[in-house]
N, CA and C atoms as an extended XYZ file, in Angstrom:
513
Properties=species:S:1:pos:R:3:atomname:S:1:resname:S:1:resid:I:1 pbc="F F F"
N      -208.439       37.556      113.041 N   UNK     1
C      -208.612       37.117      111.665 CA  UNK     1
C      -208.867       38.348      110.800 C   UNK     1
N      -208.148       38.288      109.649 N   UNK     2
C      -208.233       39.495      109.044 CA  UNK     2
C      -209.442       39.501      107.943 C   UNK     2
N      -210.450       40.701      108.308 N   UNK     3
C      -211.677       40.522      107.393 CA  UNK     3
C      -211.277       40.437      105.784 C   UNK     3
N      -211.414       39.056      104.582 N   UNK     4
C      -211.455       39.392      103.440 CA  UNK     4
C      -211.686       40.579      102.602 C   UNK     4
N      -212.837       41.424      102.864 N   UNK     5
C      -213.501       42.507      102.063 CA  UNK     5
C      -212.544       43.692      102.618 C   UNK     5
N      -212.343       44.108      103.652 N   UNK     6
C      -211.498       45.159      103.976 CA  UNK     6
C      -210.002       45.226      104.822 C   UNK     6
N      -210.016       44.046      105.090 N   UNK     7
C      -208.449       43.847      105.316 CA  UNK     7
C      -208.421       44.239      107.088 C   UNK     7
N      -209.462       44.528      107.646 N   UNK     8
C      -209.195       45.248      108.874 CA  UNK     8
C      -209.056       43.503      109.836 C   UNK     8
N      -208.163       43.718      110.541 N   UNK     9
C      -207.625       42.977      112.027 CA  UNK     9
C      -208.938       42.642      112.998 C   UNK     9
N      -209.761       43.539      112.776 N   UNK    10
C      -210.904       43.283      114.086 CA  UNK    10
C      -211.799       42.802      113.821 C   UNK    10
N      -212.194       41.568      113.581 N   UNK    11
C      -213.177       40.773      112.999 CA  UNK    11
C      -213.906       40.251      114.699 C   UNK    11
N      -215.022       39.839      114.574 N   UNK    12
C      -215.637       39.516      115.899 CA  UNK    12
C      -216.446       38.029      115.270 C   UNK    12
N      -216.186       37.068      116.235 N   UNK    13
C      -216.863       35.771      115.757 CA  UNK    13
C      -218.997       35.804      116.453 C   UNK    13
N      -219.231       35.410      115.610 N   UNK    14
C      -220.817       35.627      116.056 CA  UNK    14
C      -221.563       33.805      116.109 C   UNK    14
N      -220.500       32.960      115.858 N   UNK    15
C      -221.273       31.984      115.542 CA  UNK    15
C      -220.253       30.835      115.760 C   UNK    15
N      -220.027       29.522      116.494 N   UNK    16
C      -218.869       28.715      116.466 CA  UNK    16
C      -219.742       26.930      116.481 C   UNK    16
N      -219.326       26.560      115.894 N   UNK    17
C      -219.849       24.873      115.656 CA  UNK    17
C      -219.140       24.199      115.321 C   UNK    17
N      -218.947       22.444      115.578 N   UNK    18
C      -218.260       21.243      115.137 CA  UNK    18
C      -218.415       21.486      113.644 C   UNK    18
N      -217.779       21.400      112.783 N   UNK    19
C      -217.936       20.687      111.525 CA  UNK    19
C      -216.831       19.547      110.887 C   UNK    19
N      -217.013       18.894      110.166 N   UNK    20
C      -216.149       17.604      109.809 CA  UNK    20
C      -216.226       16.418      110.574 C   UNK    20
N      -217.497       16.296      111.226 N   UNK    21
C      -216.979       14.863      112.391 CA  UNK    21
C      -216.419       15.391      113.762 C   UNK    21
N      -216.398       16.840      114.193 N   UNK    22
C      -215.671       17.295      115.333 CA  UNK    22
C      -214.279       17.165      114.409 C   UNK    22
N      -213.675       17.271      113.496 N   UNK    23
C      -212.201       17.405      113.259 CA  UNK    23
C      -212.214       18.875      112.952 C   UNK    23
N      -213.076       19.748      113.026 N   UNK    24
C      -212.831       21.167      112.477 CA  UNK    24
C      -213.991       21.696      113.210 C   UNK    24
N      -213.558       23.584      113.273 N   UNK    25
C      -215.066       24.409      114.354 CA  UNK    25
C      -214.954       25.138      113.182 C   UNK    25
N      -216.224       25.397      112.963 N   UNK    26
C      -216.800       26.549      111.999 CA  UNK    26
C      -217.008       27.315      112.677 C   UNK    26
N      -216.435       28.531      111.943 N   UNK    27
C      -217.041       29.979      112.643 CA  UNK    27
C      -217.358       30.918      111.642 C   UNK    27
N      -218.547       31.711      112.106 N   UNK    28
C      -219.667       32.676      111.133 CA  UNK    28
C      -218.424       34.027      111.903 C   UNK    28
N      -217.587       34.878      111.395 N   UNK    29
C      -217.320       36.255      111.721 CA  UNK    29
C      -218.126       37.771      111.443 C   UNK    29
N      -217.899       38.401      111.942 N   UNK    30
C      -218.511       40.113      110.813 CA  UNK    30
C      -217.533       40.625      111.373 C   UNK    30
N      -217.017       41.590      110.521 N   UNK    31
C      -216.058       43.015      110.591 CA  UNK    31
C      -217.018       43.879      110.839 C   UNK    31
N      -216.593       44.580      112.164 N   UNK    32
C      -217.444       45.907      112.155 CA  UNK    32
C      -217.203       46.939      111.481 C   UNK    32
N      -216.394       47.251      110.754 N   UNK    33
C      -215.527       48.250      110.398 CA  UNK    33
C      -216.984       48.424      108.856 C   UNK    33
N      -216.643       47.132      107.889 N   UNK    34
C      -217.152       46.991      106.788 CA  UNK    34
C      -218.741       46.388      106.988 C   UNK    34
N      -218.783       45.451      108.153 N   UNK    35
C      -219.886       44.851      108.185 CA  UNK    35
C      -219.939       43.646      107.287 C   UNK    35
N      -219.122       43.179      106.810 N   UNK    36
C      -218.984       42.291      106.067 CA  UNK    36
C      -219.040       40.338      106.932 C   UNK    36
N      -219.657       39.655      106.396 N   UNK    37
C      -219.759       38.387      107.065 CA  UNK    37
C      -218.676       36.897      106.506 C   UNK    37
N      -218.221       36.046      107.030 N   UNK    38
C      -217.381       35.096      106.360 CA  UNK    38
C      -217.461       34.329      107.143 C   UNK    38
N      -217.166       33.168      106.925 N   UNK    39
C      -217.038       32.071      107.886 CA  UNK    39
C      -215.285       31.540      107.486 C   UNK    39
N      -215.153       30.936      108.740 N   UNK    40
C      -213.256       30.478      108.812 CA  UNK    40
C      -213.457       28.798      109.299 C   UNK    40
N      -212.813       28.266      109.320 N   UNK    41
C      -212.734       26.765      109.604 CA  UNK    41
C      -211.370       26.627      110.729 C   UNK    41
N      -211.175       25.858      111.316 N   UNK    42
C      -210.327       25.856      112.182 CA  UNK    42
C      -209.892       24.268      112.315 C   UNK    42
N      -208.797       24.075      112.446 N   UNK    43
C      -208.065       22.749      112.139 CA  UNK    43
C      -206.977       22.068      113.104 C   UNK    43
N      -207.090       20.772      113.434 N   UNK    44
C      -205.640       20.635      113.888 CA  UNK    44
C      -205.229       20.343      113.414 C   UNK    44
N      -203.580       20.977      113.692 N   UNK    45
C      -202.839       20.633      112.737 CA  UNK    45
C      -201.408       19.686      113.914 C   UNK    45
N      -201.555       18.919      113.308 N   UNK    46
C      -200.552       18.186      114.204 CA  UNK    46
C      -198.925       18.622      114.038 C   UNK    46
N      -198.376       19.053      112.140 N   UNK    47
C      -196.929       19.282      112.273 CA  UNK    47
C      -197.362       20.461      110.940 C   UNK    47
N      -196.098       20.503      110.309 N   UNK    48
C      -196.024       21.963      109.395 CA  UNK    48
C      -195.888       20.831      108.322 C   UNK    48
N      -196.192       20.495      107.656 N   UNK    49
C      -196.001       19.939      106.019 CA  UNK    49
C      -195.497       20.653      105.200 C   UNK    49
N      -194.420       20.171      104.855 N   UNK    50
C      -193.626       21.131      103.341 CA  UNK    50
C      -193.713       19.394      102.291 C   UNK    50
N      -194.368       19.721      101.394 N   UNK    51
C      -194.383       19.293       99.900 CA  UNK    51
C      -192.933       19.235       99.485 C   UNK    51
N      -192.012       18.191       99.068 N   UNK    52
C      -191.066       18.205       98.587 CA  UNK    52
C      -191.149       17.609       97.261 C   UNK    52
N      -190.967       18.792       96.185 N   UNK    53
C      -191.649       18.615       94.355 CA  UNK    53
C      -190.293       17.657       93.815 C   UNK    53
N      -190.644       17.610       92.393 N   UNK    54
C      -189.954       16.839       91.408 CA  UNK    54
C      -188.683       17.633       91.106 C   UNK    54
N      -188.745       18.427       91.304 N   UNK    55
C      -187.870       19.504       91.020 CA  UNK    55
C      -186.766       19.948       91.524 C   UNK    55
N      -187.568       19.622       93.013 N   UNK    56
C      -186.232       20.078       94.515 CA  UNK    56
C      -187.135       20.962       95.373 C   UNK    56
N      -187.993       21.873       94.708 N   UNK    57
C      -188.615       23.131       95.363 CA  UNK    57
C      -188.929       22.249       96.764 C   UNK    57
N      -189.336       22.968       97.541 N   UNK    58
C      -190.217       22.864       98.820 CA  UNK    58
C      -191.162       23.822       98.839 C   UNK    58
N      -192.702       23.279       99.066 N   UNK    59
C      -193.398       24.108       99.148 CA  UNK    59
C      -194.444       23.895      100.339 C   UNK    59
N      -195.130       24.872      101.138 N   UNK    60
C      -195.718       24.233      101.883 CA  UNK    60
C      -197.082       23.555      101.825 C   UNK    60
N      -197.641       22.495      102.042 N   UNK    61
C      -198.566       21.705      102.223 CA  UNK    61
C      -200.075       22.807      102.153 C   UNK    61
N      -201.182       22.406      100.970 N   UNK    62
C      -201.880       23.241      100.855 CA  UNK    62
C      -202.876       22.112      101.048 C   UNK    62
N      -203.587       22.257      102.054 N   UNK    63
C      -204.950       21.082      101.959 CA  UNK    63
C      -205.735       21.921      100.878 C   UNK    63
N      -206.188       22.875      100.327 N   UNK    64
C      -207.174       23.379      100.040 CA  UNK    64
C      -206.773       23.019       98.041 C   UNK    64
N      -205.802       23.176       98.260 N   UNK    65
C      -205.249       22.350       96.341 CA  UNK    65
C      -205.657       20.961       96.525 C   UNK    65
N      -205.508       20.309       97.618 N   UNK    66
C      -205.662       18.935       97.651 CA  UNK    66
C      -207.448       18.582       97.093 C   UNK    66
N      -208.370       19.714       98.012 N   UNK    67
C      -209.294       20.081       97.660 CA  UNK    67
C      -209.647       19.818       96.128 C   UNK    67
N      -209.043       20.772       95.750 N   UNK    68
C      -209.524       21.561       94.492 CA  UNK    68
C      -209.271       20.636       93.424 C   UNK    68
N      -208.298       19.979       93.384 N   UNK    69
C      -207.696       18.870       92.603 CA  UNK    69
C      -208.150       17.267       92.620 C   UNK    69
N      -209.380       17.225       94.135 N   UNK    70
C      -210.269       16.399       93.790 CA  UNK    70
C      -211.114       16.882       93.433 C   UNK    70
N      -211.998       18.041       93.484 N   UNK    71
C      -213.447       18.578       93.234 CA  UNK    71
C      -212.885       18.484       91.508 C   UNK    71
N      -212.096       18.853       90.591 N   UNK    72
C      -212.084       18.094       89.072 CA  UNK    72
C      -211.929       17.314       88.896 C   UNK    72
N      -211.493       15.800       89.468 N   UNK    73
C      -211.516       14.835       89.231 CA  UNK    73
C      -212.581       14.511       88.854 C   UNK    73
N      -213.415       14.851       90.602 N   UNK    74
C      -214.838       14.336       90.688 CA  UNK    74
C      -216.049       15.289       90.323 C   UNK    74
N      -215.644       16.210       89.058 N   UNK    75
C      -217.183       17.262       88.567 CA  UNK    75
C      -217.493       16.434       87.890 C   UNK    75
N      -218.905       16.660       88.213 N   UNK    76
C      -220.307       15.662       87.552 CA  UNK    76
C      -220.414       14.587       88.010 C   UNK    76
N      -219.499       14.184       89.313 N   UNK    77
C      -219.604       12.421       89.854 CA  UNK    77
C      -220.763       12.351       90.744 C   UNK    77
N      -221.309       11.044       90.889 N   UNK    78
C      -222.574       11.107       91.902 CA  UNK    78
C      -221.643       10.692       93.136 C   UNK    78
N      -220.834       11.725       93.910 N   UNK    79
C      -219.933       11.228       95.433 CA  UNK    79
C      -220.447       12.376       95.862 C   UNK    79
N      -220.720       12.468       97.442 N   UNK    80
C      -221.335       12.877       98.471 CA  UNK    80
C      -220.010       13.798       99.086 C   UNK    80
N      -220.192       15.079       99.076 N   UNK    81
C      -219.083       15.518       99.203 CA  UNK    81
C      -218.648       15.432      100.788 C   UNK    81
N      -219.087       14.940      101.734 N   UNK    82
C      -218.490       14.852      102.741 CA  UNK    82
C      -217.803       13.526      102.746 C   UNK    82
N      -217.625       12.605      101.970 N   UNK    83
C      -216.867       11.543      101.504 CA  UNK    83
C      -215.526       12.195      101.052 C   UNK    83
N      -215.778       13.051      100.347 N   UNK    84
C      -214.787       13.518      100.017 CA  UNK    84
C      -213.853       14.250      100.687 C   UNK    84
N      -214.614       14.767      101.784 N   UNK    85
C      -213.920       15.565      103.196 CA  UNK    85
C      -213.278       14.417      104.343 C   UNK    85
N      -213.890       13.435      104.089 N   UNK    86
C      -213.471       12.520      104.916 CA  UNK    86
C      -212.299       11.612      104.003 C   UNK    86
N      -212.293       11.594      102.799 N   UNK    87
C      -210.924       11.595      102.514 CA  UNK    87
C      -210.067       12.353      102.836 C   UNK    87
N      -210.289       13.257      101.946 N   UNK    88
C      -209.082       14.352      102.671 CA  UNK    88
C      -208.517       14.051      104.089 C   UNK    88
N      -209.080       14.301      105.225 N   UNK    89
C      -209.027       14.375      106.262 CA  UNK    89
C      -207.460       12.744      106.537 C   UNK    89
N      -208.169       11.877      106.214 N   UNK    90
C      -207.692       11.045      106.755 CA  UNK    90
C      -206.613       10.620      105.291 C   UNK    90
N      -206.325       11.336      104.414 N   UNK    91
C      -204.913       11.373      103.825 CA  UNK    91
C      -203.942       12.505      104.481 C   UNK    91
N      -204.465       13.558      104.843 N   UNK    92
C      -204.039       14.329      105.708 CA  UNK    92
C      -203.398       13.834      107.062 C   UNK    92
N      -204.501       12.882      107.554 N   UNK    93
C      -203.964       12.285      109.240 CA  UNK    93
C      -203.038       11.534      108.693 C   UNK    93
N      -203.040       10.764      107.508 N   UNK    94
C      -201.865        9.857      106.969 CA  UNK    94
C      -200.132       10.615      107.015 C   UNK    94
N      -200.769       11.678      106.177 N   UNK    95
C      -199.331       12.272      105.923 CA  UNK    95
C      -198.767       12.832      107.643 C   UNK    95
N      -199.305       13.655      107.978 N   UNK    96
C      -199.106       14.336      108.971 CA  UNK    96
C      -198.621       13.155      110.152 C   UNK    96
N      -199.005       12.029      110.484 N   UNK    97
C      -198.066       10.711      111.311 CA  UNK    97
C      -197.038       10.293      110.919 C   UNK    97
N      -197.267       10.193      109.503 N   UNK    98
C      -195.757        9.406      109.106 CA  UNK    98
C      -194.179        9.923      109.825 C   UNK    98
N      -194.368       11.081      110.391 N   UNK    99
C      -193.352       11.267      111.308 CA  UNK    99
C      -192.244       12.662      110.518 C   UNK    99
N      -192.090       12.233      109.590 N   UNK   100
C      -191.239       13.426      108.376 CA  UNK   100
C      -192.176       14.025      108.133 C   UNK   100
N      -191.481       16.001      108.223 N   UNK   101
C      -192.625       17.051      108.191 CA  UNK   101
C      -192.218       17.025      106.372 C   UNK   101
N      -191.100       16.748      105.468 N   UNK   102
C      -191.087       16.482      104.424 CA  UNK   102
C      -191.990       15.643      103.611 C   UNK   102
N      -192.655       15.676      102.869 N   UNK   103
C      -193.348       14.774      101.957 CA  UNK   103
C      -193.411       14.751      100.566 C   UNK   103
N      -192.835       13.947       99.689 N   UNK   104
C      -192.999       14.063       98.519 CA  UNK   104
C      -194.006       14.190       98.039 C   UNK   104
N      -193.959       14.939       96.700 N   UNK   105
C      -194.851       15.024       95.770 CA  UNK   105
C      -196.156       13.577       95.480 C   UNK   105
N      -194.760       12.644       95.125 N   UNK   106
C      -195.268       11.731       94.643 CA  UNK   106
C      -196.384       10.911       95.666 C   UNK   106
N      -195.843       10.794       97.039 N   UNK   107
C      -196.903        9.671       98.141 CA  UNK   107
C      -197.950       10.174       98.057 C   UNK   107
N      -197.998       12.197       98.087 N   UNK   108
C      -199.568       12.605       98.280 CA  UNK   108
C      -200.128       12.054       97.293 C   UNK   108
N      -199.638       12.095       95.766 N   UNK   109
C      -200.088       11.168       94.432 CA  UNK   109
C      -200.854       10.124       94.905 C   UNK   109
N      -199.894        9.581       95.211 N   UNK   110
C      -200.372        7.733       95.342 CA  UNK   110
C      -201.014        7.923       96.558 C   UNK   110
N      -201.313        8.500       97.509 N   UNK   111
C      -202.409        8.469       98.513 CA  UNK   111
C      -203.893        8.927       97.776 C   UNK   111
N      -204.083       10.066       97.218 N   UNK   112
C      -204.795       10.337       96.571 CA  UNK   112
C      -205.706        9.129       95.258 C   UNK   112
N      -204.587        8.743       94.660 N   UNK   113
C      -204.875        7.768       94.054 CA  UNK   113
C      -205.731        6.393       94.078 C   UNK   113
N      -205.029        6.321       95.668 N   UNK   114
C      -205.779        5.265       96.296 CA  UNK   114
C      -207.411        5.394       96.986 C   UNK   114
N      -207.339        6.168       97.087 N   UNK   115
C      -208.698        7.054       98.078 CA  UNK   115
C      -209.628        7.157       96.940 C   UNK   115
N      -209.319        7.794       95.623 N   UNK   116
C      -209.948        8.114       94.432 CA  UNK   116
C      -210.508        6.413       93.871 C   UNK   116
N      -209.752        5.373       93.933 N   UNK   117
C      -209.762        4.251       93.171 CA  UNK   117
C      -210.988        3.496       94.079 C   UNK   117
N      -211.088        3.829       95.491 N   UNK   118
C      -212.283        3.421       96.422 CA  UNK   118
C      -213.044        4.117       96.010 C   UNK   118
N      -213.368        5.537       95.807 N   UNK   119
C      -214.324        6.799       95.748 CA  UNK   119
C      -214.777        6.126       94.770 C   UNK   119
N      -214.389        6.492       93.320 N   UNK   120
C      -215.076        6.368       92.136 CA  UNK   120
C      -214.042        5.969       91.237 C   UNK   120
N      -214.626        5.068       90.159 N   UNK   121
C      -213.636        4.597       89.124 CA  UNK   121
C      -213.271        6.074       87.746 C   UNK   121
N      -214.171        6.516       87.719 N   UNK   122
C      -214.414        7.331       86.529 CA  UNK   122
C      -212.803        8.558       86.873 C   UNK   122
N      -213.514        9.196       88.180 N   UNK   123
C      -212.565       10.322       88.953 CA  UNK   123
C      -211.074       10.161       88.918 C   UNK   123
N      -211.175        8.580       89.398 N   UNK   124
C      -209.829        7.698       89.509 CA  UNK   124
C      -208.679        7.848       88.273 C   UNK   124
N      -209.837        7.611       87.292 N   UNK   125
C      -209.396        7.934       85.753 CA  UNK   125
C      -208.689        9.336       85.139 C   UNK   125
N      -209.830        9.942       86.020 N   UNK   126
C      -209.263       11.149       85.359 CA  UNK   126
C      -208.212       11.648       85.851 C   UNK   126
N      -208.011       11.459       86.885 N   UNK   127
C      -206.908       11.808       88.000 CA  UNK   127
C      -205.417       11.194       87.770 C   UNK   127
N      -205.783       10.201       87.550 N   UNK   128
C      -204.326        9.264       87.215 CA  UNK   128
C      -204.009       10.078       85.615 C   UNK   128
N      -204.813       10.336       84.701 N   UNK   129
C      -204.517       10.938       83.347 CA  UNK   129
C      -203.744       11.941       83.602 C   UNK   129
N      -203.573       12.774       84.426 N   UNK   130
C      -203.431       14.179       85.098 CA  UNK   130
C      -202.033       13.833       85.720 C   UNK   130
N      -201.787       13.061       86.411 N   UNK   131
C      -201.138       12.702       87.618 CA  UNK   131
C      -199.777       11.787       87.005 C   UNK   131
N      -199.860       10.628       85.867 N   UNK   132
C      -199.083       10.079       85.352 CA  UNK   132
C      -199.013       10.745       83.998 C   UNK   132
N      -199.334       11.685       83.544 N   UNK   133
C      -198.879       13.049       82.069 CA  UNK   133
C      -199.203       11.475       81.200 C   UNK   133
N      -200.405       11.314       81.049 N   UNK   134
C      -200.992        9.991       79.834 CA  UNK   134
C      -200.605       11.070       78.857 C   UNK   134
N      -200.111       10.662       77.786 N   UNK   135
C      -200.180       11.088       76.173 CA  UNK   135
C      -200.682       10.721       75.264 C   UNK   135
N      -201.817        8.722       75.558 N   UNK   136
C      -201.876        8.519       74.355 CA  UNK   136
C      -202.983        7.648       75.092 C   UNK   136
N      -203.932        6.983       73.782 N   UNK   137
C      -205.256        6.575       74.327 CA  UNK   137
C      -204.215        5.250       74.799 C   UNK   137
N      -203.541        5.001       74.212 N   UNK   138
C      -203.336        3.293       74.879 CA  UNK   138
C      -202.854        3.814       76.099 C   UNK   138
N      -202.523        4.894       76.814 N   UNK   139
C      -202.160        4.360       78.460 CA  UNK   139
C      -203.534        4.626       79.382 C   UNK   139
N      -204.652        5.478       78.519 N   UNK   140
C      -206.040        4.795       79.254 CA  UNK   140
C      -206.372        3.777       78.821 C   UNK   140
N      -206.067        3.123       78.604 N   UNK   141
C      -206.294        1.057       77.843 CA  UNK   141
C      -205.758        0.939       79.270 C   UNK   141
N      -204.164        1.159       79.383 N   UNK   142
C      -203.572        0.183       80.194 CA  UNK   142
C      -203.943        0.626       81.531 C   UNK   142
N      -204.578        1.581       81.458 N   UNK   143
C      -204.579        2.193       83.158 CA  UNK   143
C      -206.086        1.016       83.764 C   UNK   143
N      -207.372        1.371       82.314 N   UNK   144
C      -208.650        0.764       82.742 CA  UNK   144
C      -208.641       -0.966       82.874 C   UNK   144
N      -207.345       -1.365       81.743 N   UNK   145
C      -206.992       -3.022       82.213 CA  UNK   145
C      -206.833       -3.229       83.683 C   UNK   145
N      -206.041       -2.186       84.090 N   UNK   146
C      -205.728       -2.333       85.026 CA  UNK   146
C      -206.614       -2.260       86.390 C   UNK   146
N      -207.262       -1.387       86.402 N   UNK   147
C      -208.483       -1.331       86.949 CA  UNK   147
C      -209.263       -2.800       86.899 C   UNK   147
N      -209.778       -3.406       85.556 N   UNK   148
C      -210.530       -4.021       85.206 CA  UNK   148
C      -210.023       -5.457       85.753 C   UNK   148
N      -208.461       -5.654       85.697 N   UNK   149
C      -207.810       -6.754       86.454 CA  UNK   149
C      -207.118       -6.782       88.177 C   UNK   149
N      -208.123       -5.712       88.493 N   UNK   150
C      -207.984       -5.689       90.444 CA  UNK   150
C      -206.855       -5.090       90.598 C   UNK   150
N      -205.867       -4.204       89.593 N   UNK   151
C      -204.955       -3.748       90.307 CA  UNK   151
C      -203.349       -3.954       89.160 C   UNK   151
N      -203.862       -5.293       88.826 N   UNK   152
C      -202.537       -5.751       88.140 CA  UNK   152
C      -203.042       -5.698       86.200 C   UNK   152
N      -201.332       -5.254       85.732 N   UNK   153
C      -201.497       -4.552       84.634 CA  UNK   153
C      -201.542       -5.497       83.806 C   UNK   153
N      -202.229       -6.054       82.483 N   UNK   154
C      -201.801       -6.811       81.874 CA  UNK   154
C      -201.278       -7.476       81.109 C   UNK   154
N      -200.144       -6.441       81.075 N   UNK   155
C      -198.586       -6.830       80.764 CA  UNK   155
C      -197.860       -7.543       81.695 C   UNK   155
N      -198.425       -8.039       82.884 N   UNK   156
C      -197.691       -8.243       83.881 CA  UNK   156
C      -198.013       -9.787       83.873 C   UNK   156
N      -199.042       -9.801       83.151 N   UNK   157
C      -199.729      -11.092       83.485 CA  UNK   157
C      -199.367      -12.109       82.186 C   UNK   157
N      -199.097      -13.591       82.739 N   UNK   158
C      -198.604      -14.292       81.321 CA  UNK   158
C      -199.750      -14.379       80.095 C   UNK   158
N      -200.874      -14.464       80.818 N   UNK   159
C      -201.985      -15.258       79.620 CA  UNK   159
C      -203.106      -14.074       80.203 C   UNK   159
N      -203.039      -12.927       79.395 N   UNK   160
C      -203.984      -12.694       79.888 CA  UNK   160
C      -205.747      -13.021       79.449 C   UNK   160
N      -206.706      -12.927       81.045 N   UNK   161
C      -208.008      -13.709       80.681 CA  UNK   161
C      -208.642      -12.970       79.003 C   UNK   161
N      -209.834      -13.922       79.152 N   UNK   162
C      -210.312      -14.239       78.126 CA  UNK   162
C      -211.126      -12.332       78.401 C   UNK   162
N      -211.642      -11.914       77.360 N   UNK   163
C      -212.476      -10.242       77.643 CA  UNK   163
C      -214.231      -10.994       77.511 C   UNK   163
N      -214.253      -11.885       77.113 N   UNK   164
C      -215.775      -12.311       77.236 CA  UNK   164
C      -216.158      -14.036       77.271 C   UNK   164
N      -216.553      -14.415       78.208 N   UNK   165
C      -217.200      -15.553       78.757 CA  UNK   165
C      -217.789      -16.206       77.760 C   UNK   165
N      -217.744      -17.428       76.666 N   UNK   166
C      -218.745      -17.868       76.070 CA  UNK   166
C      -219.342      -18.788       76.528 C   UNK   166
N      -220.961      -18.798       76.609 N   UNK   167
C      -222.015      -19.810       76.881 CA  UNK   167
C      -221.356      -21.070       76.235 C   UNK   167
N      -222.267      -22.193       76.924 N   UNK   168
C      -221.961      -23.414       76.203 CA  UNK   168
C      -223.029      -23.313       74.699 C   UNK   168
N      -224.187      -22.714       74.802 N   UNK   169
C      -224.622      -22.339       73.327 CA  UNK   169
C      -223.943      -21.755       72.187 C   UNK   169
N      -223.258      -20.979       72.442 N   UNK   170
C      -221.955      -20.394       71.560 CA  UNK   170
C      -220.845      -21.333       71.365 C   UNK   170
N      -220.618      -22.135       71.569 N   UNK   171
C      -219.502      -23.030       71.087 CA  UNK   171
C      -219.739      -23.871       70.219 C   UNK   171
C-alpha cells in the first residue's frame, strides 16, 4: 500500500480488525520511511462495476461518491451513520448480484432513492431535488404529495383525499 504523505511502497500494517459487520478489515499502517500513520479498509469485492452514464461514458463504480453523495443529503440529519454504511453496503451487494458488471446511472439513482425514502424523509428530499434536476417549487409539491400519499403522485389519483379531516364540531 502506497503511504499517502510520501508515496513510498513500504508501508507496514501495525493494527488489523473487523469493521462493517465483518464486511470490511480495518487496518492502522505506518511508513517507515516518513513515519507517517493511516488506516485502509479492505473489501470484498465480488465483480468490477463500471457505471454506465447518460451520456454513453463508462466509468468505474466509486463506492466512496456513493458515500459522499449521501453524507449531503443527510448533513444535519439525526441518522446514525452506520445505518448509513449498512446502506451502502447492501445497495452495493444489490448491484454487484444482479449479474451485469454494467450498471446504469439511473438504478444506482433509484436504489439510492429507495434506501434514502426508508432512512429519512427530509434527505430523501433533498436527494431526489439533486437527482431528478427539480427547477421549480411545484416539483417539491409533487415530489412531498407524493411522499405524503405512500408513494403515489397525485396526479395519478382521480379524487384526490381531502388535506384536512373535519370534526363533526366543524360542520
Amino acid at each position: 500500500m502506497r503511504c499517502p504523505y510520501c508515496g513510498s511502497l513500504e508501508t507496514q500494517v501495525k493494527d488489523s480488525r473487523p469493521a462493517d459487520d465483518a464486511a470490511a478489515i480495518r487496518r492502522r499502517r505506518i511508513c517507515p520511511d516518513c513515519g507517517g500513520r493511516f488506516t485502509t479498509f479492505e473489501r470484498v469485492q465480488l465483480r468490477e462495476l463500471v457505471v454506465l452514464k447518460k451520456s454513453g461514458r463508462r466509468v468505474p463504480f466509486d463506492r466512496e461518491k456513493l458515500m459522499r453523495s449521501l453524507e449531503i443529503a443527510l448533513r444535519k440529519r439525526p441518522v446514525e451513520p452506520d445505518r448509513v454504511e449498512r446502506m451502502v453496503n447492501g445497495i452495493v451487494r444489490q448491484l454487484e448480484s444482479q449479474g451485469d458488471s454494467e450498471i446504469p446511472s439511473g438504478r444506482i439513482g433509484e436504489l439510492v432513492m429507495e434506501g434514502l425514502r426508508a432512512l429519512d424523509s427530509i434527505a430523501y428530499v433533498r436527494f431526489a431535488s439533486v437527482y431528478r434536476n427539480f427547477r421549480e417549487a411545484r416539483d417539491f409539491n409533487a415530489l412531498i404529495d407524493e411522499l405524503a400519499n405512500g408513494g403515489e403522485a397525485l396526479e395519478d389519483q382521480p379524487n384526490p383525499p381531502p388535506t384536512k379531516a373535519r370534526s363533526p364540531s366543524q360542520a
